[in-house]
C-alpha positions as CSV (number, residue, x, y, z in Angstrom):
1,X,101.9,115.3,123.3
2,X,102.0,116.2,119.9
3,X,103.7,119.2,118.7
4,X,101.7,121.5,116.4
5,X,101.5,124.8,114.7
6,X,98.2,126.1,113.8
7,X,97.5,127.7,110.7
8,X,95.6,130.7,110.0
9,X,93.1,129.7,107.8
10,X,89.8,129.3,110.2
11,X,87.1,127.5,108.7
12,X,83.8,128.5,110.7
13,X,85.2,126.4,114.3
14,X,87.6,124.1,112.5
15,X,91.3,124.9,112.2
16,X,93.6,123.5,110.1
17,X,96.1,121.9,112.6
18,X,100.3,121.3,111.3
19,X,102.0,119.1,113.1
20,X,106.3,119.6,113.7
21,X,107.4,116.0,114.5
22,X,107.3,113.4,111.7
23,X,106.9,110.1,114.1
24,X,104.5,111.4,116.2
25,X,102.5,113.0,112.6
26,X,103.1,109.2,111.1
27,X,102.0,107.5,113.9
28,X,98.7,109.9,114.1
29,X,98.1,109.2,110.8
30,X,98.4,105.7,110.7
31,X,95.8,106.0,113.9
32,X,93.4,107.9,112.0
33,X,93.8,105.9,108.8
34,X,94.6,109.1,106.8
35,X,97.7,110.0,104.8
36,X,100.5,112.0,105.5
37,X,100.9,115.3,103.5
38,X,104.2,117.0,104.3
39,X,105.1,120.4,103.7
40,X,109.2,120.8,103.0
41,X,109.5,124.8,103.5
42,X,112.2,127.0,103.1
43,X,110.1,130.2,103.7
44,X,106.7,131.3,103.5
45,X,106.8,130.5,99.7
46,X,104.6,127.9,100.0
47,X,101.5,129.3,102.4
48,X,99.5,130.4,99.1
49,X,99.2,126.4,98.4
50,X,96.6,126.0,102.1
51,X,94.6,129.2,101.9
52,X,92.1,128.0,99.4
53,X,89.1,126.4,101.3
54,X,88.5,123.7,99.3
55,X,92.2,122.4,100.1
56,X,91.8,123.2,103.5
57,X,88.6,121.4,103.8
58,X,90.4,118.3,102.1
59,X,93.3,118.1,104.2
60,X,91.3,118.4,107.5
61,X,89.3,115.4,106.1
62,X,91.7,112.9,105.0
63,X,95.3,113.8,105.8
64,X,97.4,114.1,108.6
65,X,99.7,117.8,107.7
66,X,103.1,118.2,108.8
67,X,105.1,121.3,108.1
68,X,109.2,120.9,108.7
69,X,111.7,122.6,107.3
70,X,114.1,121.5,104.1
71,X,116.8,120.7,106.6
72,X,114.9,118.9,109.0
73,X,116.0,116.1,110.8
74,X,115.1,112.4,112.1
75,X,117.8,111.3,113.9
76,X,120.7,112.5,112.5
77,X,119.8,112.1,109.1
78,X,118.0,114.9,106.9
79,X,114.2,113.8,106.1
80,X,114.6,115.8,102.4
81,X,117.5,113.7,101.8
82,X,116.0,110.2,102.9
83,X,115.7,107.6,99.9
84,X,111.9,107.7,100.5
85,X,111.9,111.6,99.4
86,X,114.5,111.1,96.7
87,X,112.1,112.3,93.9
88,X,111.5,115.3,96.0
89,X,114.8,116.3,94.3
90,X,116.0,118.3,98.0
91,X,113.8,121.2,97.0
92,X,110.7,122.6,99.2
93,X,107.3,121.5,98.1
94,X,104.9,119.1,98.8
95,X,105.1,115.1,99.1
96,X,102.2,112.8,100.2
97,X,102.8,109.1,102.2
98,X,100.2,106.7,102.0
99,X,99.4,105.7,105.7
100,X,95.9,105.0,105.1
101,X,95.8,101.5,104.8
102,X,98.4,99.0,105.7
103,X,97.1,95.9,103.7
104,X,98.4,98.6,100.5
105,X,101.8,97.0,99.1
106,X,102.6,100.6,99.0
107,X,101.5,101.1,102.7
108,X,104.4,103.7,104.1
109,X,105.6,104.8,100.7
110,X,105.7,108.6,99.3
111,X,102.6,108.4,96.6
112,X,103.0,112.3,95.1
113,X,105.9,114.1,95.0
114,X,105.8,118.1,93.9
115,X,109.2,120.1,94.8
116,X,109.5,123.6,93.7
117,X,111.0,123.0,90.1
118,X,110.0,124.3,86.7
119,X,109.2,122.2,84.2
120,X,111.0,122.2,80.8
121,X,107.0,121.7,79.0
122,X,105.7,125.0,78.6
123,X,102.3,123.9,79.2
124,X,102.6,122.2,83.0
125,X,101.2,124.9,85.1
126,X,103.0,126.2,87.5
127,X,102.1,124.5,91.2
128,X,99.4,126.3,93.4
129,X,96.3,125.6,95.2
130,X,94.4,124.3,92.3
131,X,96.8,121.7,90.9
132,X,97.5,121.2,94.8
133,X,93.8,119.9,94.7
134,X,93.7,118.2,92.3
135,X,96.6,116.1,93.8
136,X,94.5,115.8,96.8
137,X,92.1,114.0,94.8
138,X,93.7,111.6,93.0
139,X,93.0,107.6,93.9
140,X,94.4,107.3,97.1
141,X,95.6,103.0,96.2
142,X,97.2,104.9,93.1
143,X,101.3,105.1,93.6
144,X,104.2,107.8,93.2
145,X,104.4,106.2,89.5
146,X,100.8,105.9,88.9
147,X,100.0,109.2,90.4
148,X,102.2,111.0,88.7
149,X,100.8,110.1,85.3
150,X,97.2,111.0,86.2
151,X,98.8,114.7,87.7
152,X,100.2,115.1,84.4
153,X,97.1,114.6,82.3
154,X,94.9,116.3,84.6
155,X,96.9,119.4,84.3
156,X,97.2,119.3,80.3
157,X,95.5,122.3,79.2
158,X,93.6,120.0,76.5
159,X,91.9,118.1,79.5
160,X,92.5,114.5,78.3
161,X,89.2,112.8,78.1
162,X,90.6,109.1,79.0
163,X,91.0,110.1,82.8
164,X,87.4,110.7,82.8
165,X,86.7,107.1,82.6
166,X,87.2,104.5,85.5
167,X,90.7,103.7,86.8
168,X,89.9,99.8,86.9
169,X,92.2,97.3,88.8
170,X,92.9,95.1,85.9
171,X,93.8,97.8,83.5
172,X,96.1,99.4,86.1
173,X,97.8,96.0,86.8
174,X,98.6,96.2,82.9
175,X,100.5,99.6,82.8
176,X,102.1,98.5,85.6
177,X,103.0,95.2,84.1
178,X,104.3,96.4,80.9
179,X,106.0,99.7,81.9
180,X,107.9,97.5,84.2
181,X,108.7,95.2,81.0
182,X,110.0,98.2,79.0
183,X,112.1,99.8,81.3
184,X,113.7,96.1,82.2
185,X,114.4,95.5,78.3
186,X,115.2,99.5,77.6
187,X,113.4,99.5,75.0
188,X,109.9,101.3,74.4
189,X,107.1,98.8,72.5
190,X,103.5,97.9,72.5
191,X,102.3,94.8,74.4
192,X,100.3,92.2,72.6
193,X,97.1,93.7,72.7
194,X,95.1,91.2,71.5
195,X,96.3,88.9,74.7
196,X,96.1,91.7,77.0
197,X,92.6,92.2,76.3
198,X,91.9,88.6,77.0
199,X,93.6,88.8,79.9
200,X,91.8,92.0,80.8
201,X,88.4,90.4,80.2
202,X,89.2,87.4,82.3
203,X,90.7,89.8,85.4
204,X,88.0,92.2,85.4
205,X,84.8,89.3,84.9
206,X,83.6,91.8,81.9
207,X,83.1,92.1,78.2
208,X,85.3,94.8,76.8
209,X,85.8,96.1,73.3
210,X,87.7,99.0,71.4
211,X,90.7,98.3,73.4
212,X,93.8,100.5,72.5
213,X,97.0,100.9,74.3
214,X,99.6,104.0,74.4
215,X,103.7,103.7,75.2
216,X,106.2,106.2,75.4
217,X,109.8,107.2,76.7
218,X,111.2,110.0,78.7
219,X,114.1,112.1,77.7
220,X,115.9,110.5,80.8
221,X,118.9,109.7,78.9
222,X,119.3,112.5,76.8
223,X,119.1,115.1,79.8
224,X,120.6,113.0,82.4
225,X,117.9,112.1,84.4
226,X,114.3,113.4,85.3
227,X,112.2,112.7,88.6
228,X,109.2,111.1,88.1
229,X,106.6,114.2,87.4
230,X,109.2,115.6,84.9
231,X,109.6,112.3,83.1
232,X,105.4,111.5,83.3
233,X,105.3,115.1,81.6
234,X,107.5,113.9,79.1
235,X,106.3,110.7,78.4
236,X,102.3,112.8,78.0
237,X,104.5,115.3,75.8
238,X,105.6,112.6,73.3
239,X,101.7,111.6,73.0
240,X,100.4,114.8,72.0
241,X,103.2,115.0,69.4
242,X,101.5,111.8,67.7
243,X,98.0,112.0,66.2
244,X,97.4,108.4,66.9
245,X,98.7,108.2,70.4
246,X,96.9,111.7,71.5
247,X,93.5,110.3,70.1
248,X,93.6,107.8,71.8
249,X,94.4,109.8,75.0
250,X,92.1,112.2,74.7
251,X,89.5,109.6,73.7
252,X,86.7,108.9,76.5
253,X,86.9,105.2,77.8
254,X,84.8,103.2,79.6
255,X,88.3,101.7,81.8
256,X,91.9,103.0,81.7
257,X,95.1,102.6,83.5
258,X,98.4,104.5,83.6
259,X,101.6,103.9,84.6
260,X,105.3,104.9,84.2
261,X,108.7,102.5,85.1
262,X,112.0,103.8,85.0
263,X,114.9,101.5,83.5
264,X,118.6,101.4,84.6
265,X,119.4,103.6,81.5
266,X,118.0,106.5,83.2
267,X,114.9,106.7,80.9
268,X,111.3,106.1,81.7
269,X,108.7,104.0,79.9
270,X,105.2,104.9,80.0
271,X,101.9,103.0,78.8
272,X,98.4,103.4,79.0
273,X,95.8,101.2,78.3
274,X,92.1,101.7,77.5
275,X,88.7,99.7,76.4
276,X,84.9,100.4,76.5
């Protein structure tokens, strides 16, 4: 028998249903095919995030909701403080594992992370229910990395225009690709773009033109360190700061793909790639 707490917020004869026992939320999940949204809480400082019926509606759709606290346990070791949760920094918030599909290579992995932290960019809002749905909307065979870049855009106040295009395979499997590339070399530079677009063109069976690709690098190294969000927020920071790259990333595309790797320097190397 599952344990659950019910929330407050009715919806006409629905009910949003939290669940208090990871394995059994995981394994209900999995049964389902939904994800897993979990709730770290240290008070009620987070109930303002669910009362919005929109979010509400979402979750009850497509996610499985567990509610523990920050010091909660499986087996004797702290869930917060799990390797899985490591971007979660050990602060309450929000953190979403993809259960949804096992053939995923990310199948069981944490694909959005969102602890209670400010932000050192004056223009990421602060977390609530809207940027909580718009988390609950982003491409659910996206991961942590690649979902973190797509939060970050979608919250700039200038509303980015190349995230309004379609986030195609091939051009994902680039950012990935060369993000990885950087942060193995340390060192932040352009792919050959010329070859990627080929390579583009033969993975995704069409003709593309106008392709243009964006890098960057976190402040990792200067500031010792930055979980994922902060360094995509950094890495979309550096952009705007450069009339060329923040063109192109507020440019409209046909195809785009974002991604972010992190190298053993402690820095992180972004790229985004686009074509119409």
């Amino acid at each position: 028998m599952f344990a659950l707490l019910l929330c407050t917020t009715w919806l006409g004869s629905d009910v949003m249903t939290w669940h208090q026992d990871y394995n059994s939320a995981v394994n209900l999940a999995k049964e389902q095919k939904k994800d897993l949204l979990v709730c770290f809480h240290a008070d009620d400082v987070l109930d303002h995030l669910f009362a919005s019926e929109t979010v509400s509606r979402k979750l009850m759709t497509d996610y499985v909701c567990l509610r523990v606290p920050v010091d909660y346990k499986v087996g004797d070791q702290d869930l917060l403080s799990h390797a899985a949760f490591s971007e979660m920094m050990g602060k309450p918030g929000v953190a979403i594992l993809s259960l949804h599909d096992e053939s995923l290579p990310h199948h069981r992995e944490v694909i959005s992370v969102h602890p209670l932290v400010s932000s050192r960019y004056s223009w990421v809002p602060k977390f609530g229910p809207e940027q909580l749905a718009i988390v609950l909307d982003l491409p659910r065979t996206a991961t942590l990395t690649q979902r973190s870049m797509l939060y970050g855009l979608h919250v700039h106040p200038e509303r980015p225009g190349s995230i309004r295009g379609t986030w195609q395979p091939a051009f994902v499997g680039h950012a990935q690709r060369h993000s990885a590339r950087q942060a193995a070399m340390r060192h932040q530079h352009h792919a050959n773009l010329i070859a990627a677009l080929a390579q583009l063109k033969s993975e995704s069976g069409m003709g593309l033109y106008n392709g243009s690709e964006v890098v960057a690098e976190s402040w990792g190294m200067v500031v010792g360190g930055e979980n994922v969000l902060e360094a995509s927020f950094s890495c979309i920071d550096a952009w705007r700061h450069s009339s060329g790259h923040w063109g192109a990333v507020m440019r409209h595309h046909r195809f785009f793909g974002y991604d972010i790797a992190r190298g053993a320097n402690g820095t992180w190397y972004a790229t985004g790639i686009y074509a119409d």
